[in-house]
C-alpha positions, 0 to 999 in steps of 0.5 A, a space after each residue: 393211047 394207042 395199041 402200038 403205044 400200050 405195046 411199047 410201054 409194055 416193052 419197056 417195063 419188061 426190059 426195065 424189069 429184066 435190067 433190074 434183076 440183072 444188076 441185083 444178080 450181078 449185084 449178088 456175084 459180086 458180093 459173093 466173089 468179095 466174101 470168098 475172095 475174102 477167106 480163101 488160102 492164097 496158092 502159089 503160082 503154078 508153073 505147068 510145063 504143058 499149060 500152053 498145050 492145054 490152053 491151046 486145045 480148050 481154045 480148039 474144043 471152044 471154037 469148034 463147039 461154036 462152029 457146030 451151032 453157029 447155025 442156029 444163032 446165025 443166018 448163015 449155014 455153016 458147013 456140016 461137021 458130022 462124020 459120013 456114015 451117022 446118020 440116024 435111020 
């Protein structure tokens, strides 16, 4: 057994490892979400009249959140969005 090959088995067994605690903890959501779907009140459809707006500017927020870190999970440099004049000293 090479060192290469103890390297890839250890891989391995941790990623299994991993995979089997994600689907013990998806396991348990799932069994949570049935248990309050269960008992919870049935509530009548909310007709908002603003809730395109307020969906609109969640999406806004969402996407600019997203722009202000891509940076930091991509390799690409987006452009900076901090306001002129905050810079620390």
């Amino acid at each position: 057994m090479t060192v290469t090959t103890s390297t890839q088995e250890l891989q391995d067994e941790i990623l299994k490892t991993v995979r089997k605690g994600q689907e013990a903890v998806v396991d348990a959501i799932q069994t949570w979400a049935d248990a309050v779907q269960s008992v919870k009140p049935s509530l009548p459809d909310l007709n908002i009249p603003f809730t395109d707006q307020l969906l609109s500017a969640q999406r806004k927020f969402a996407e600019e959140a997203l722009a202000a870190i891509a940076p930091l999970y991509t390799s690409e440099h987006a452009p900076s969005t901090k306001k002129a004049g905050t810079t620390a000293k």
